[in-house]
KEZATI-309766 format. One record per atom (N, C-alpha, C): residue number from 1; residue in three letters; chain; atom name; x, y, z. Coordinates in steps of 0.02 Angstrom, whole numbers, plus 50000, padded with zeros to 5 digits. Layout:
// KEZATI-309766
[NUM,ALA,A,CA,[X,Y,Z]]
...
This chain:
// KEZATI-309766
[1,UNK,A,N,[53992,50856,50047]]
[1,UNK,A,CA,[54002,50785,50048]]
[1,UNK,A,C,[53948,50754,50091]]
[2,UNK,A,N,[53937,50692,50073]]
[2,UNK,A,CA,[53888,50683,50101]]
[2,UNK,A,C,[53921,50607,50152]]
[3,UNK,A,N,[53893,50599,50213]]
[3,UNK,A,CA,[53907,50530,50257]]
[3,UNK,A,C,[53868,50474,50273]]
[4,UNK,A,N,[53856,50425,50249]]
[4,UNK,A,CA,[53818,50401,50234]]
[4,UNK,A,C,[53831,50338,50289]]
[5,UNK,A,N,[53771,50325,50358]]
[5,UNK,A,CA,[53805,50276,50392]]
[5,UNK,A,C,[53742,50228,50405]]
[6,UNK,A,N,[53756,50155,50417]]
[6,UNK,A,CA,[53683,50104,50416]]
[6,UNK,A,C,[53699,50088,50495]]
[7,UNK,A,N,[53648,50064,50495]]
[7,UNK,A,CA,[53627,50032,50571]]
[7,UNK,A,C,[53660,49972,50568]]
[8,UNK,A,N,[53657,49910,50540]]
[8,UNK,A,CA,[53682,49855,50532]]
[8,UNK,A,C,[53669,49815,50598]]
[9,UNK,A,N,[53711,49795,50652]]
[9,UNK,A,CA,[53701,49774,50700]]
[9,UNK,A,C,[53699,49823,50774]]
[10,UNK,A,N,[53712,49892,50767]]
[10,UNK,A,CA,[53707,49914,50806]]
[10,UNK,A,C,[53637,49941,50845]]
[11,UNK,A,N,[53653,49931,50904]]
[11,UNK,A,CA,[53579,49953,50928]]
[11,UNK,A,C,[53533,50030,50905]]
[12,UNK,A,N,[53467,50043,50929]]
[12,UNK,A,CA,[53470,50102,50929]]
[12,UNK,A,C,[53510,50181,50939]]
[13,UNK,A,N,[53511,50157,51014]]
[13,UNK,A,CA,[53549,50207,51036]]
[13,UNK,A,C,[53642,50211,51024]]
[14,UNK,A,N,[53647,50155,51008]]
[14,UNK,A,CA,[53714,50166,50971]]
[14,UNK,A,C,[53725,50196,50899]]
[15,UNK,A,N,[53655,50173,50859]]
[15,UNK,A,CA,[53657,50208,50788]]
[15,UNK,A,C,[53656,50251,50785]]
[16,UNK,A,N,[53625,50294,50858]]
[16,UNK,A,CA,[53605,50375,50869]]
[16,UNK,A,C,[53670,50403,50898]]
[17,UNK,A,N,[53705,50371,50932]]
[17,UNK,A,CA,[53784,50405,50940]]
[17,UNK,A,C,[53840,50405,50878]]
[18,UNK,A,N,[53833,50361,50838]]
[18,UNK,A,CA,[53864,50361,50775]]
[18,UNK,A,C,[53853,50411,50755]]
[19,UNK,A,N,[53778,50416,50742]]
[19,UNK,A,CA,[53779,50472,50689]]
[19,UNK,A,C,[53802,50544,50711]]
[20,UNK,A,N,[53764,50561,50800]]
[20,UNK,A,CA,[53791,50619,50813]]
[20,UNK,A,C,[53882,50649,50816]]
[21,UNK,A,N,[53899,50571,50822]]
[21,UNK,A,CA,[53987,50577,50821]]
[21,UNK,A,C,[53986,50622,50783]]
[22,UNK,A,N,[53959,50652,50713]]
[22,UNK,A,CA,[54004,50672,50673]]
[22,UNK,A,C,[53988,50744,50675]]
[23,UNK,A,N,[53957,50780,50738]]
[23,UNK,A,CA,[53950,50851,50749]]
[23,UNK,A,C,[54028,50834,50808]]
[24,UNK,A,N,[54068,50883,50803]]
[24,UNK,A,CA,[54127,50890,50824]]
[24,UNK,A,C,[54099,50929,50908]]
[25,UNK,A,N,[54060,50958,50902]]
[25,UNK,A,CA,[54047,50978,50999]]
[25,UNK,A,C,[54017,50926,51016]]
[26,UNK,A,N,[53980,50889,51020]]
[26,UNK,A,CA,[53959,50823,51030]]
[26,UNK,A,C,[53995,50767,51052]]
[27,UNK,A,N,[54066,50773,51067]]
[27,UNK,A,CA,[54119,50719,51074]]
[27,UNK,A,C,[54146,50791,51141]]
[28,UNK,A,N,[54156,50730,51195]]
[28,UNK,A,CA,[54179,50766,51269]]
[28,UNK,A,C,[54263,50739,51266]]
[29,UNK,A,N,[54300,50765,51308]]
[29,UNK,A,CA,[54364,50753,51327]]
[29,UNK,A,C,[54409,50757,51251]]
[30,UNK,A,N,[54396,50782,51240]]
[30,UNK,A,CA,[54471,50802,51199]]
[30,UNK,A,C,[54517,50831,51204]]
[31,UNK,A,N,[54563,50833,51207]]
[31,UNK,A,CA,[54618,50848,51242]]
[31,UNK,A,C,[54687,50852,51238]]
[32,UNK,A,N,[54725,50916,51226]]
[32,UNK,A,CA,[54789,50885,51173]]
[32,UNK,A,C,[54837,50859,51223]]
[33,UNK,A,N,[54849,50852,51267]]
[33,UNK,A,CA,[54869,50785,51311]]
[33,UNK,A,C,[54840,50714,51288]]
[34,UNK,A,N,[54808,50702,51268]]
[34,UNK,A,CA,[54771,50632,51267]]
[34,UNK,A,C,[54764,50602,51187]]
[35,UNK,A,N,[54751,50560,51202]]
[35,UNK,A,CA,[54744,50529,51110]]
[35,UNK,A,C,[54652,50538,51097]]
[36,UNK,A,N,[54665,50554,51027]]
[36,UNK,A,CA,[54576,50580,51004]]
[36,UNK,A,C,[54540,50529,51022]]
[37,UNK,A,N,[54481,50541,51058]]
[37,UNK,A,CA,[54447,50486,51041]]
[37,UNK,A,C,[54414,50443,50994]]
[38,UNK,A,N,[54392,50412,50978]]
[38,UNK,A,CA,[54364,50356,50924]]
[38,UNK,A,C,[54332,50381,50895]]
[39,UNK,A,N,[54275,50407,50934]]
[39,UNK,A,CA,[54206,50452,50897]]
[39,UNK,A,C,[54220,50503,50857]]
[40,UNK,A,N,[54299,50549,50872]]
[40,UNK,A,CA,[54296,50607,50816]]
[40,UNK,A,C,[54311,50590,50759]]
[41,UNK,A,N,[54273,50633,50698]]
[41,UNK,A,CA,[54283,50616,50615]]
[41,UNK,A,C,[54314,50699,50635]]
[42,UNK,A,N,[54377,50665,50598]]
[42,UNK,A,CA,[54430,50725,50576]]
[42,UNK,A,C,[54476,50732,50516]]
[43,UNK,A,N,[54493,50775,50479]]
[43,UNK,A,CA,[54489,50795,50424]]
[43,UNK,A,C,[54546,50827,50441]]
[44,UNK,A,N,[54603,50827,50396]]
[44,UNK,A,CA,[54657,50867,50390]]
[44,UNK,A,C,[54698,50875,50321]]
[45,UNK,A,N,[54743,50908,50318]]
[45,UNK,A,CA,[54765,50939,50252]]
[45,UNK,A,C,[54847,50953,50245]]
[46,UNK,A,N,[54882,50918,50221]]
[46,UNK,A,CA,[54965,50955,50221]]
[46,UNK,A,C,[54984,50974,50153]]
[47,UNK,A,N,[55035,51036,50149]]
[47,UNK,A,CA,[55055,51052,50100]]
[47,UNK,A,C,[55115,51028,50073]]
[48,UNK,A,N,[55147,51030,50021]]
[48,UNK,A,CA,[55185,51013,49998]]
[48,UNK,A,C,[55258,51054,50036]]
[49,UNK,A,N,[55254,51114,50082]]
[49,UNK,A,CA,[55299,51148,50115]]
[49,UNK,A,C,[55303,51121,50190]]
[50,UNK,A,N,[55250,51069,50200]]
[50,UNK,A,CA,[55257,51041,50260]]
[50,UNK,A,C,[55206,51067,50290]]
[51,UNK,A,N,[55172,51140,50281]]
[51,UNK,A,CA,[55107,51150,50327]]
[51,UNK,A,C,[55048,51113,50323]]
[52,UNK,A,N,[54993,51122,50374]]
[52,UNK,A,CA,[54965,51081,50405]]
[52,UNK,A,C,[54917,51122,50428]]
[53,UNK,A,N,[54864,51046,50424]]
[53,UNK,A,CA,[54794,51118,50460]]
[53,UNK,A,C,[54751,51065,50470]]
[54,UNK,A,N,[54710,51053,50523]]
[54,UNK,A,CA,[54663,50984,50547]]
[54,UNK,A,C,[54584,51016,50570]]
[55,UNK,A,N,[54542,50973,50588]]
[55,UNK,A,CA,[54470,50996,50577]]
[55,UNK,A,C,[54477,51009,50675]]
[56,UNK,A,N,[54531,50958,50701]]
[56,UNK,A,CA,[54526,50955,50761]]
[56,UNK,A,C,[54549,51022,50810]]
[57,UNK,A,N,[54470,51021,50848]]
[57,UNK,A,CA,[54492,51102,50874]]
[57,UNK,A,C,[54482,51164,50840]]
[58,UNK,A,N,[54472,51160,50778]]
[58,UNK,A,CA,[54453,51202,50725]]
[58,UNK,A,C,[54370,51226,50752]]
[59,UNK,A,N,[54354,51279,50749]]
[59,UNK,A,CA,[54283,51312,50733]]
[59,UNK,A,C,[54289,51382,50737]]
[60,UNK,A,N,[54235,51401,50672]]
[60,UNK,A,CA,[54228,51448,50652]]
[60,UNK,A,C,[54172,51510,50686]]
[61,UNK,A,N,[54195,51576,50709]]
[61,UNK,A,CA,[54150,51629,50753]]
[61,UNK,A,C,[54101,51637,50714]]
[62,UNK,A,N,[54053,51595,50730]]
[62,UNK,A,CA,[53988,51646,50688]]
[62,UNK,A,C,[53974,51703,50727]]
[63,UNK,A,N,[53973,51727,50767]]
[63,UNK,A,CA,[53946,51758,50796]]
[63,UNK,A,C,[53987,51840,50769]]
[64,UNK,A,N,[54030,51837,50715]]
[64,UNK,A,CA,[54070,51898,50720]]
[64,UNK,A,C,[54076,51895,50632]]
[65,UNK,A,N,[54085,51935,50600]]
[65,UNK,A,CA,[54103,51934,50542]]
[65,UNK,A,C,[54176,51959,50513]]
[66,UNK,A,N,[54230,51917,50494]]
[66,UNK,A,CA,[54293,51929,50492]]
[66,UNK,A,C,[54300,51978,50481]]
[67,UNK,A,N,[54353,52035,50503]]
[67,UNK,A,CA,[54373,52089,50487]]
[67,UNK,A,C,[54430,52083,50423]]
[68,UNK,A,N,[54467,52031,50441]]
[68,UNK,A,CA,[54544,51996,50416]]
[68,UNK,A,C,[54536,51943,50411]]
[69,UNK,A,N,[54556,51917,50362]]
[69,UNK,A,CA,[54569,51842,50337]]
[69,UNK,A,C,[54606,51816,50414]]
[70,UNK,A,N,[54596,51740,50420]]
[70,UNK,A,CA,[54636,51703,50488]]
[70,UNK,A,C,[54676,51710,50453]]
[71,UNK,A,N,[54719,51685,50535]]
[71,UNK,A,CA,[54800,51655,50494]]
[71,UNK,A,C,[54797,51583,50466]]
[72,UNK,A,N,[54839,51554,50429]]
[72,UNK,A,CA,[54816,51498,50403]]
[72,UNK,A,C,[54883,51451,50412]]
[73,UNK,A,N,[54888,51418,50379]]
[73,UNK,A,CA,[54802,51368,50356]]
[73,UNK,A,C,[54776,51353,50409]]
[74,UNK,A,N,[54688,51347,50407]]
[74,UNK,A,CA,[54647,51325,50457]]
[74,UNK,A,C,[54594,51281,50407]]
[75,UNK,A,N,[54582,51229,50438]]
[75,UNK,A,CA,[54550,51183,50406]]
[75,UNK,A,C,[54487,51187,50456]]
[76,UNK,A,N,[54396,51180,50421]]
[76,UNK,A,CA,[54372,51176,50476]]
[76,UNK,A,C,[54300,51168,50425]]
[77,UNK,A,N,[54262,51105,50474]]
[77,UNK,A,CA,[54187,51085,50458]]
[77,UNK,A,C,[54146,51127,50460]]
[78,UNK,A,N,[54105,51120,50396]]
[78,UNK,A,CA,[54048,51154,50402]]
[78,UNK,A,C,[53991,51122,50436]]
[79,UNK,A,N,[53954,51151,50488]]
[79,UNK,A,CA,[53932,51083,50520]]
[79,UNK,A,C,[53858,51074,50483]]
[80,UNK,A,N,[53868,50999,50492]]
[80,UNK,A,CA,[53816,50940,50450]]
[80,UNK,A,C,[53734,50981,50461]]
[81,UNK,A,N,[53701,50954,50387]]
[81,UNK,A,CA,[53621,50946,50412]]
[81,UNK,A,C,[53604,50862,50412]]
[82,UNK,A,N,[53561,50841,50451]]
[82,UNK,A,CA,[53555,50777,50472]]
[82,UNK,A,C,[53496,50749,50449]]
[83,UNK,A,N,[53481,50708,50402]]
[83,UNK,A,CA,[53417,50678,50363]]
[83,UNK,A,C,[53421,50601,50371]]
[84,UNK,A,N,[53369,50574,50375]]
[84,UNK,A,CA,[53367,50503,50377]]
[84,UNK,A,C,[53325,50471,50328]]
[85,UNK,A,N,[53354,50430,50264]]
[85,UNK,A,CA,[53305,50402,50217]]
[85,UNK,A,C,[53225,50394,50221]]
[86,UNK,A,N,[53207,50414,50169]]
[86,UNK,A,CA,[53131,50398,50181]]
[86,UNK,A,C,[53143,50306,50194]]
[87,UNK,A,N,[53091,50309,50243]]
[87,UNK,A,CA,[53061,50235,50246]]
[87,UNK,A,C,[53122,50196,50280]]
[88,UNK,A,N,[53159,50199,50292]]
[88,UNK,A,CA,[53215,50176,50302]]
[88,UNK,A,C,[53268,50198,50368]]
[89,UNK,A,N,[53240,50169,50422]]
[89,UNK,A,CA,[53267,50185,50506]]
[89,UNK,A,C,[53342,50155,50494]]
[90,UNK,A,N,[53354,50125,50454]]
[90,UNK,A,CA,[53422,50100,50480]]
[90,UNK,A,C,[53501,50133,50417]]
[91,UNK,A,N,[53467,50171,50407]]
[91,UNK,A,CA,[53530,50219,50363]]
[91,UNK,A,C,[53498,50287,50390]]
[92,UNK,A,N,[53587,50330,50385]]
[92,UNK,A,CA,[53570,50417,50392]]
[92,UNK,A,C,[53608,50435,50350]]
[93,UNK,A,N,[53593,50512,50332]]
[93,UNK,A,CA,[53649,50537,50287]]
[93,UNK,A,C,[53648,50595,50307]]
[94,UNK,A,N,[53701,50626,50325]]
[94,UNK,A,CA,[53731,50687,50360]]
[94,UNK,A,C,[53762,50715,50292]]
[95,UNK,A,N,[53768,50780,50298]]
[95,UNK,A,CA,[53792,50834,50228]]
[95,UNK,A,C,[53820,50870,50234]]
[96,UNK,A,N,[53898,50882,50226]]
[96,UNK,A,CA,[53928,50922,50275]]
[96,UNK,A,C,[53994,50947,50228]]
[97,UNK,A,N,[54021,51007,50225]]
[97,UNK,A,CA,[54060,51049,50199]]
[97,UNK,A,C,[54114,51039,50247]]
[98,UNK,A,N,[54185,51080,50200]]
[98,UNK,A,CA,[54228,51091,50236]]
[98,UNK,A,C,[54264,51144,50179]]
[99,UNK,A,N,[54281,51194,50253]]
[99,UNK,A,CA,[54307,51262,50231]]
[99,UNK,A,C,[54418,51263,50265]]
[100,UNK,A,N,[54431,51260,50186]]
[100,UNK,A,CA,[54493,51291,50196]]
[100,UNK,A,C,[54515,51365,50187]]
[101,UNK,A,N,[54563,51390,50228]]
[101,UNK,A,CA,[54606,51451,50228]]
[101,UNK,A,C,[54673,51433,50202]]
[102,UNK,A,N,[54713,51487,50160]]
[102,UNK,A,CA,[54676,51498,50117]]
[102,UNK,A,C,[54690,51436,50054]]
[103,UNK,A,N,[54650,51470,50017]]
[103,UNK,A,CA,[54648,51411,49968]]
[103,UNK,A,C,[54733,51381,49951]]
[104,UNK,A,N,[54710,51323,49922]]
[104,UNK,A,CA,[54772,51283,49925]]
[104,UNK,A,C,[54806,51316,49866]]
[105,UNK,A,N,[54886,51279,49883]]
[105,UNK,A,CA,[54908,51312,49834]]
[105,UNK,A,C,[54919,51270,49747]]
[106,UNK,A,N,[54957,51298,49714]]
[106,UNK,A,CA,[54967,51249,49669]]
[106,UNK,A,C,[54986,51201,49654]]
[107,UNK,A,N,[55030,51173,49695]]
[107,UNK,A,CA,[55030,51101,49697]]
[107,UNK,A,C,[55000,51038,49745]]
[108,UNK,A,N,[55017,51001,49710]]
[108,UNK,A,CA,[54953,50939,49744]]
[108,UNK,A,C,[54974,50938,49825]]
[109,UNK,A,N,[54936,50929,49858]]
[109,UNK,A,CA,[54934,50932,49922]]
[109,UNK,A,C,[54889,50871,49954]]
[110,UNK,A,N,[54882,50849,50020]]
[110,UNK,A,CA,[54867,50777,50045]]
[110,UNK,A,C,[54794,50802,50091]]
[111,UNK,A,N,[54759,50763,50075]]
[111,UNK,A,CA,[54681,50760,50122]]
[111,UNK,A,C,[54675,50698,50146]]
[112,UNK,A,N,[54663,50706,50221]]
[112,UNK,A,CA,[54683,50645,50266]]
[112,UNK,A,C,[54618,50648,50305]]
[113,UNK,A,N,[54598,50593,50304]]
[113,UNK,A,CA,[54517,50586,50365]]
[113,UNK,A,C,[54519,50528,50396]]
[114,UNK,A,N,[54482,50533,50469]]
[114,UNK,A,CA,[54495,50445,50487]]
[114,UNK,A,C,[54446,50460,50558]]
[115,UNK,A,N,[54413,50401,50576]]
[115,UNK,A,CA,[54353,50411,50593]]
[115,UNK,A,C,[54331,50336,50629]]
[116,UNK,A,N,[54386,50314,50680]]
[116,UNK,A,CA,[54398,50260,50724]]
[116,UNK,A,C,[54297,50229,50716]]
[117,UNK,A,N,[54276,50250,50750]]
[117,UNK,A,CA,[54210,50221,50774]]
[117,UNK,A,C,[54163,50209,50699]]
[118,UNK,A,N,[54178,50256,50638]]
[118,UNK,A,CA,[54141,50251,50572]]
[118,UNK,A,C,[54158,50178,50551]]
[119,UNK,A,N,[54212,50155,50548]]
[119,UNK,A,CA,[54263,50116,50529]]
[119,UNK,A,C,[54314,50127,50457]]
[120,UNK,A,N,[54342,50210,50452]]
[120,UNK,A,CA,[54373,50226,50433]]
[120,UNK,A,C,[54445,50232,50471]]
[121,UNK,A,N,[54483,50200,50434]]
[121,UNK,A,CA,[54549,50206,50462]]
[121,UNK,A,C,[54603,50267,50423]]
[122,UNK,A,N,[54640,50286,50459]]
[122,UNK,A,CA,[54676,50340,50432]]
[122,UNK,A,C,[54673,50338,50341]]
[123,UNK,A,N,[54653,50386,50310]]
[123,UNK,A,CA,[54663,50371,50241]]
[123,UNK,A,C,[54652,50449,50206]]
[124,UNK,A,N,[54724,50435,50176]]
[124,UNK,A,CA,[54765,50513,50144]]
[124,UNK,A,C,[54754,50517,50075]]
[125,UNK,A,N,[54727,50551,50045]]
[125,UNK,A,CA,[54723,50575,49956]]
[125,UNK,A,C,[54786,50632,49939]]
[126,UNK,A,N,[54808,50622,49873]]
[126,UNK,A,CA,[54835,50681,49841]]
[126,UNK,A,C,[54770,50714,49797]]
[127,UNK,A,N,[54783,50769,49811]]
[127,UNK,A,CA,[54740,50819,49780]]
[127,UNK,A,C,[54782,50875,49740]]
[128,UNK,A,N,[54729,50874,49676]]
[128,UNK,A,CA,[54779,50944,49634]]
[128,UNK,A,C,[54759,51006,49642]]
[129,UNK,A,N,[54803,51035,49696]]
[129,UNK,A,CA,[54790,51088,49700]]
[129,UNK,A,C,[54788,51147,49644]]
[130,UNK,A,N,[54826,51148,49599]]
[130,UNK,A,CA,[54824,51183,49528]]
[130,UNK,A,C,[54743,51179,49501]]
[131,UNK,A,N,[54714,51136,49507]]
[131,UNK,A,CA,[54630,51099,49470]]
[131,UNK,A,C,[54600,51150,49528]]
[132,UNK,A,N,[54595,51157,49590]]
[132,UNK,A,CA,[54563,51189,49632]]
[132,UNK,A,C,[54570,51257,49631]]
[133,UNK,A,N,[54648,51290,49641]]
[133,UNK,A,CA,[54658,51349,49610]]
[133,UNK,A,C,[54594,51386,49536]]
[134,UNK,A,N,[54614,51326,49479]]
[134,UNK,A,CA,[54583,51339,49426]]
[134,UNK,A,C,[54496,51357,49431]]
[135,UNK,A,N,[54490,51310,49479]]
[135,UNK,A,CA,[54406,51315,49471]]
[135,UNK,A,C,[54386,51370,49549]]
[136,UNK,A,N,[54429,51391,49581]]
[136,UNK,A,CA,[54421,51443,49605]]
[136,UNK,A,C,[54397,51509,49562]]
[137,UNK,A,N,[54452,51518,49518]]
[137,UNK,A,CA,[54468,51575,49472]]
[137,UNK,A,C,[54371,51576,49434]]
[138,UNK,A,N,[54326,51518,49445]]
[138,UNK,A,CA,[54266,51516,49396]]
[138,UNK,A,C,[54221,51534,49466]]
[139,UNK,A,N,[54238,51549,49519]]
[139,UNK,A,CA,[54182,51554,49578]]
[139,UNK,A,C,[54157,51621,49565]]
[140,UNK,A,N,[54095,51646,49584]]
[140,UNK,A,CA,[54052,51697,49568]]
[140,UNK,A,C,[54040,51719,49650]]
[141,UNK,A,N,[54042,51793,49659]]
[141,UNK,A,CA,[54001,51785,49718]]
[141,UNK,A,C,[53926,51764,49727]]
[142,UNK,A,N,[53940,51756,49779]]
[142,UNK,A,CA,[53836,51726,49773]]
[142,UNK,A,C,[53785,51784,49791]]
[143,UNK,A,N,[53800,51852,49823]]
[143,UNK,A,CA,[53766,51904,49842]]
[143,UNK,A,C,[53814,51950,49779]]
[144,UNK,A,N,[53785,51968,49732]]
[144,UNK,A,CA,[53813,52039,49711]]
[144,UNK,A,C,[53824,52094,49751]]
[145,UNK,A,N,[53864,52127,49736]]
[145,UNK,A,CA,[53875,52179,49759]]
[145,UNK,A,C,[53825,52246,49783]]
[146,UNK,A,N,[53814,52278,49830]]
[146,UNK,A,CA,[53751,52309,49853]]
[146,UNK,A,C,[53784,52378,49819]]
[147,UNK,A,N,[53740,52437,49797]]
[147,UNK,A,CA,[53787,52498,49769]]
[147,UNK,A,C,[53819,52525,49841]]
[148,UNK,A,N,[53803,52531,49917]]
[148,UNK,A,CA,[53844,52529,49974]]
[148,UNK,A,C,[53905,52525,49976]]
[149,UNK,A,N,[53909,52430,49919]]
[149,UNK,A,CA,[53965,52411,49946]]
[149,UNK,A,C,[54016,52445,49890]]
[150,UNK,A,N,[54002,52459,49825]]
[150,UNK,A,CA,[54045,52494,49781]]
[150,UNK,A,C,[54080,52553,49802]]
C-alpha cells in the first residue's frame, strides 16, 4: 500500500515529522499505561470470534529465522521505503506492507487504521476473508525449492 502525504501548510520540518511518523520506532513514549500518541499510524484486525491483533508493539526478529510459526494472530508492518515525487518537495509517498499471522480465516473479518496526526480518524473495513483464503491457495513460493531442501 502505498501513503501518500502533501506538505500543504505545514512547515518543513513538520512535513519531515509527518512523514517519518509512519516508521513505528520513530515515535518515543508509548506506553500501555498511556493513550497512543497522535503520530502513530496503526493498523489492526478483529475476527469474527472476537480475536484481535494490532500493528501496535508488533515487530518482527529479523535477526533470527522462525523456527515455528508465532502465536497468533499478530498483525505487523512491513517497514516503509520512502520516495519523494520527482520535482515535487511538497508530496511523499511511503510503500509499506503488512504481514498477518495466520492468515485470516473464512469469514469476513474488520481492518481498522487511524492515524491522529495524518488526519485519519479511526476507520474500520469488512474484509472477505474467504476471497483472501482463495487467493492464498494461488500464491507460489518465490525461491523454489533448493534439492537440500527436498
Amino acid at each position: 500500500m502505498d501513503i501518500v502525504t502533501r506538505r500543504q501548510t505545514l512547515s518543513p520540518d513538520d512535513f519531515q515529522a509527518l512523514q517519518l511518523s509512519v516508521f513505528p520506532h520513530m515515535i518515543t513514549g508509548v506506553r500501555a499505561d498511556q493513550p497512543l500518541p497522535d503520530q502513530l499510524l496503526r493498523f489492526g484486525v478483529r475476527f469474527a470470534d472476537g480475536a484481535k491483533a494490532t500493528t501496535v508493539g508488533q515487530r518482527l526478529d529479523r535477526t533470527q529465522l522462525p523456527q515455528d510459526p508465532p502465536p497468533g494472530p499478530q498483525l505487523s508492518m512491513l517497514f516503509p521505503g520512502m520516495s519523494m515525487r520527482s520535482g515535487d518537495e511538497d508530496a511523499g509517498v511511503m510503500t509499506m506492507g503488512l504481514w498477518l499471522w495466520p492468515s485470516p480465516p473464512q469469514e469476513s473479518f474488520e481492518l481498522a487504521v487511524e492515524w491522529p496526526i495524518g488526519g485519519i480518524e479511526l476507520s474500520i473495513v469488512e474484509l472477505d476473508g474467504a476471497a483472501i483464503a482463495a487467493a492464498a491457495q494461488q500464491a507460489v513460493p518465490y525461491w523454489p525449492e533448493s534439492p537440500q531442501d527436498g
